[in-house]
N, C-alpha and C positions, 0 to 999 in steps of 0.2 A: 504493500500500500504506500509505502514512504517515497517506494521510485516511480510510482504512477502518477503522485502530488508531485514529485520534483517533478516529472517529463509536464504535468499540466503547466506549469509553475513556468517552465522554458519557455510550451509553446502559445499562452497567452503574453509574455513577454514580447516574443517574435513577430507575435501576431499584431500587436499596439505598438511597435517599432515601427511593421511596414504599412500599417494605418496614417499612422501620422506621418510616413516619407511621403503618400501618395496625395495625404492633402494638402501639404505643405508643396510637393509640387504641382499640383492645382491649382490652389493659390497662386503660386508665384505667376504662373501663366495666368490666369483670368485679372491678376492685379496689373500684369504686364497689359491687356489687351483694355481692360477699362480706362489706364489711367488717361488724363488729360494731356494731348500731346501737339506741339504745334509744328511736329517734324513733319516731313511731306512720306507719309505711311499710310499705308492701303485698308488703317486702324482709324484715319483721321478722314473724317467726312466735314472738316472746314474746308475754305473754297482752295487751298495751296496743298490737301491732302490727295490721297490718290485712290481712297473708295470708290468712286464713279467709274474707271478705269477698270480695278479689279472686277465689280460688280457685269462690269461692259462685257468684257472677255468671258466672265462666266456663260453670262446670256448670248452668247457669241459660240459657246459650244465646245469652249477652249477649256481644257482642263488649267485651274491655277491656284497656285500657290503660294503661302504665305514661307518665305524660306529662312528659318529660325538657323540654320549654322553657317558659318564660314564655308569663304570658297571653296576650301578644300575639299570641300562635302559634294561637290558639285558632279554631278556622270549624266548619262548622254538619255534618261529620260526628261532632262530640264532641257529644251530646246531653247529658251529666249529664256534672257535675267536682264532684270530692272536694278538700278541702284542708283538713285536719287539723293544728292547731300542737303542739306548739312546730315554727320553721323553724329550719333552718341560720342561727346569726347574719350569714355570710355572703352571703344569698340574699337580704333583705327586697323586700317587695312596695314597687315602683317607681310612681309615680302614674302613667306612662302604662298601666302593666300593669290598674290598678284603672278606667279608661277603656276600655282594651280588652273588658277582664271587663264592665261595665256595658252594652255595645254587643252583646259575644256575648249576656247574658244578655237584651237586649230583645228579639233579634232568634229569640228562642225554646228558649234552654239554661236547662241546671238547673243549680244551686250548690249544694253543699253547703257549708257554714263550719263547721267546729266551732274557738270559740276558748277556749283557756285560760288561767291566771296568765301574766305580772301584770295586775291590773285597769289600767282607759285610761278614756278620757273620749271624749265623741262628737270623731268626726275631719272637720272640716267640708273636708278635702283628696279627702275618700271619695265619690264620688258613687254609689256604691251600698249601701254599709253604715257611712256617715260618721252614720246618725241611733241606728245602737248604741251603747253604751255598756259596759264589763266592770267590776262591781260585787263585793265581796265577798261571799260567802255560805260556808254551813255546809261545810265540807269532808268530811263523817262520810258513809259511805254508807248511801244510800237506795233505796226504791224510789215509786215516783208513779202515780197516775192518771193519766190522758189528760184533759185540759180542752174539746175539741172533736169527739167522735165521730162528729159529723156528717159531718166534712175526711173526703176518699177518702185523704188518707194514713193516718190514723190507723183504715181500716179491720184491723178483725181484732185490733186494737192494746186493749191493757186498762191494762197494767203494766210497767213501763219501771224498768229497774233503772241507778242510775245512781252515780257520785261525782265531784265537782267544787268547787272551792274558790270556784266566782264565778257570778254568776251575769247573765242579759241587764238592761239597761234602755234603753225605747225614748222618743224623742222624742214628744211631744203628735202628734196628728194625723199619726202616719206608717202609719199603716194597715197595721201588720201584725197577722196570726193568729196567738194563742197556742196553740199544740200542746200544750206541759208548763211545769206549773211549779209551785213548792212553796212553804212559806211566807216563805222566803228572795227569791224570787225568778223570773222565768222561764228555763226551763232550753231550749225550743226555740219559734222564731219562725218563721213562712213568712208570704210575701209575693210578689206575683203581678207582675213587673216588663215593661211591653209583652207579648211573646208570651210568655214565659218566666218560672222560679220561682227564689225564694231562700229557701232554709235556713238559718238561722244557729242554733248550740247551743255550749251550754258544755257539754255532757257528752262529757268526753273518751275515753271508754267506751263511748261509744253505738253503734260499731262494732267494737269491740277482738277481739281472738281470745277472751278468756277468757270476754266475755257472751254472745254468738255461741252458743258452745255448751253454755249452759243456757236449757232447751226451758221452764222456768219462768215467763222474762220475755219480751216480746213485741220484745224491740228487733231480729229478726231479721224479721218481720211487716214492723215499720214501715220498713226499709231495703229488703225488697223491694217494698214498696210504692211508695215511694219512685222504684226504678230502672224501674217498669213504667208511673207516671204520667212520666217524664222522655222512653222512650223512645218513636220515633216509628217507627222503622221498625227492621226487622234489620241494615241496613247504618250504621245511626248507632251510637256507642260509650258506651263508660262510661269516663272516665279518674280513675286517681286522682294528683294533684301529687307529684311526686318531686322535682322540677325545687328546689323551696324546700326541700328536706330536703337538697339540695346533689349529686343524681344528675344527670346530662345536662352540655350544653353552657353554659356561662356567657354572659350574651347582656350586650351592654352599656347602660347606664341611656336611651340615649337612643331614641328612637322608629324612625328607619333604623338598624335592625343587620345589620352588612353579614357577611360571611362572618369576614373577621380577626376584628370585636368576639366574633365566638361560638367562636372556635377556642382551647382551654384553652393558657393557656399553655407548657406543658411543649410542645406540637405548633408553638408559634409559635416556639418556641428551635431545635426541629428544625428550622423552614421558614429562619430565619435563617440557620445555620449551615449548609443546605445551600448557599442561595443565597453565604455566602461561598466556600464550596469552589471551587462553581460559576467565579467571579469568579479566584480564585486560578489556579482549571486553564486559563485562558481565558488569562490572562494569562503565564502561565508556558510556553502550547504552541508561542509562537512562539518561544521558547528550546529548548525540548524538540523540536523539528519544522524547526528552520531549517536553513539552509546547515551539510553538513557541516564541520570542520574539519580539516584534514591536520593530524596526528600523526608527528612522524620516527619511524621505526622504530631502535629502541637498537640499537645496533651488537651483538652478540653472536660470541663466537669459538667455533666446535665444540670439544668438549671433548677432540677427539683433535689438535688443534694443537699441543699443547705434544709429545706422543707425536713426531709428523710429523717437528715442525723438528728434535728431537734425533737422529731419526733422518735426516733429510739429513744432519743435520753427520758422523755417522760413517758415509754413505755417500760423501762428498767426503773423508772422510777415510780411504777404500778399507776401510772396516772393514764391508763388507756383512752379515755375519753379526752383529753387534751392532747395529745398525739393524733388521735383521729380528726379533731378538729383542725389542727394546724394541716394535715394533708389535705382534708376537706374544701377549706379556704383557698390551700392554696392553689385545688382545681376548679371553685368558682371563680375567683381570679385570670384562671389561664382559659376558659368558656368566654368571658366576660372580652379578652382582650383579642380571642380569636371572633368576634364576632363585632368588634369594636364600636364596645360599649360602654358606656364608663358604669353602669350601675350593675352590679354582680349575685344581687338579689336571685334566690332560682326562679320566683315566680315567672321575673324580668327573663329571666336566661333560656325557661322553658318556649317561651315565645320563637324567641330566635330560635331553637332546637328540632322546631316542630318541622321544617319542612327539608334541612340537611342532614338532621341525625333521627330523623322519624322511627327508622329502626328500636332505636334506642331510646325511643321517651319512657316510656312505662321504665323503664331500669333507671333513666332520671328523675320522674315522678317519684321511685318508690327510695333513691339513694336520695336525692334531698332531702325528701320527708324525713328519713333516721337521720339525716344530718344533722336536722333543725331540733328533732328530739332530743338529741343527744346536746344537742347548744342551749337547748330545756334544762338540762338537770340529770335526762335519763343517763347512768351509767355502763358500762358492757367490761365484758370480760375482756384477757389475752386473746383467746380464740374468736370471738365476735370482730376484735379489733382488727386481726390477721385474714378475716374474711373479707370483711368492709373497704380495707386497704387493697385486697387485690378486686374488688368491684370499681373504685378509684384506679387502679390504673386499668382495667379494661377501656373503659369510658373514653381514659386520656387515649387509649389509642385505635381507637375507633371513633375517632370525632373527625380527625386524629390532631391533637395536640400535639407528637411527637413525631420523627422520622422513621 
């Protein structure tokens, strides 16, 4: 019995462990997706969010996704990736992430980049968009022509409403397509890398809920366009980056990330401190499970001892009838308090008697009555005495007064 209460003992332990991992991470994701965010995330249905978009694609037929890891997570059922700045300061793109991405995208993915403030300088760490550049330009909104309408993207495509504070510049000989651009600057770039394409734009608008939905400018044109030249078949997806907006799993900077590097802290505190419990109960059960120890039992005196002796003494002292009395009393007394009553009278005590010791009234009737004769005057023998006394304790334990 002792190892089936330990093994319980474990596995309701175990069991309230992975209770609280899974709502803890529930929590973390539904606190992640409620909170109020003015990041451009497909979570943010204000007019600079990208709900409308996502929702679009859905109803469009396109499978899509909310993509909670780092690039490196990335394989060839994600056809088209979104990733829209500003990020989480706590998130930034990791160089093996930007290897990873240069590898999905030869091997025949799409990118979209949209980058905004601050301007940067070419990043020669970048192997796929180290030859851009982020420049300032006119911040006042506008709207644009298309520079290439020959591109199957920019089919159906006219006028592009946009605003943005910067704008692209590209290295000599890096062979990319200009989509848009103004007198500032170029506003969108594509470029054909191995199997697969890259977008990069500084309009941070070009997908927002607010331009979305006026039918006036074509920037809804050029993103469908976009997701039907990226996809390949109905089982390949559209994902848009959440993961740098700081939703998902935190994965660690190095290239093997193992299960601990991606598990958020607050669940690694969990996993801690079960494991000490663990440790604690483990070592504590061979105290809590071992060899009983014998306890002496306290000496205890029944509480009619003291009643007893006084009455031998004046049964040795031939006074039978005051020994019977004292016992007598002292089981109206213990009726009186099991019935809790303060008056001890038999009359009084018969009352109460009548409906739990029913059995036993007539033996009450007829033991009080000699009681009270005997508190008369009447006298009795030894042997009368020694009768009367064991009819007193029957009584007491068949009431039961006693254990």
């Amino acid at each position: 019995m002792k190892g089936f209460s330990l093994r319980r003992e474990y596995a309701l332990l175990v069991g309230l462990m992975l209770l609280l991992l899974i709502t803890a991470t529930l929590s973390r994701e539904k606190s992640e997706e409620m909170r109020p965010t003015l990041e451009p995330s497909t979570f943010n249905a204000r007019p600079n969010g990208l709900k409308a978009l996502y929702l679009l694609y859905e109803t469009q037929g396109h499978s899509v996704v909310q993509f909670r890891s780092s690039w490196r997570r990335l394989n060839a059922d994600t056809s088209l990736l979104f990733a829209v700045e500003p990020f989480d300061k706590t998130r930034p793109v990791s160089q093996d992430e930007m290897e990873a991405l240069k590898l999905w995208v030869e091997a025949g993915g799409t990118f979209v980049y949209i980058a905004t403030a601050p301007t940067r300088g070419y990043d020669p760490k970048d192997p796929l968009m180290g030859d851009i550049s982020v420049v300032t330009g006119d911040p006042n909104p506008y709207t644009v022509e298309t520079v290439s309408p020959a591109s199957p993207t920019l089919e159906n495509v006219t006028t592009i409403a946009y605003t943005t504070p910067v704008r692209l510049k590209t290295k000599p000989e890096s062979h990319y397509t200009t989509l848009l651009e103004d007198r500032d600057g170029t506003l969108l770039l594509e470029k054909k890398v191995g199997r697969g394409h890259l977008y990069v734009s500084t309009v941070a608008d070009l997908a927002s809920n607010s331009l979305l939905a006026q039918e006036k400018y074509d920037n809804l044109p050029l993103l469908l366009n976009i997701a039907k030249l990226a996809t390949h078949d109905q089982h390949s997806s559209i994902a848009f980056d959440e993961y740098h907006h700081g939703i998902g799993f935190e994965e660690s900077a190095g290239g093997q990330a193992g299960v601990w590097s991606i598990t958020p802290l607050p669940l690694r505190l969990l996993l801690l401190h079960s494991a000490l419990v663990g440790l604690l109960l483990v070592y504590s059960s061979s105290r809590r499970f071992g060899q009983p120890i014998s306890v002496p039992s306290p000496k205890r005196r029944p509480s009619t001892d003291y009643a007893t002796a006084v009455a031998g003494f004046w049964k040795k002292s031939k006074a039978s009838d005051i020994a019977f009395l004292i016992l007598y009393d002292k089981l109206l007394g213990e009726i009186a308090h099991h019935y809790f009553t303060p008056d001890s009278r038999p009359e009084n005590l018969l009352a109460y008697t009548q409906t739990e010791a029913q059995p036993l009234q007539a033996e009450l009737v007829a033991l009080f009555a000699e009681g009270e004769r005997i508190r008369a005057g009447k006298r009795i023998s030894e042997r009368e005495l020694l009768t009367l006394i064991q009819r007193l304790e029957n009584v007491r334990r068949a009431i039961p007064l006693v254990g």
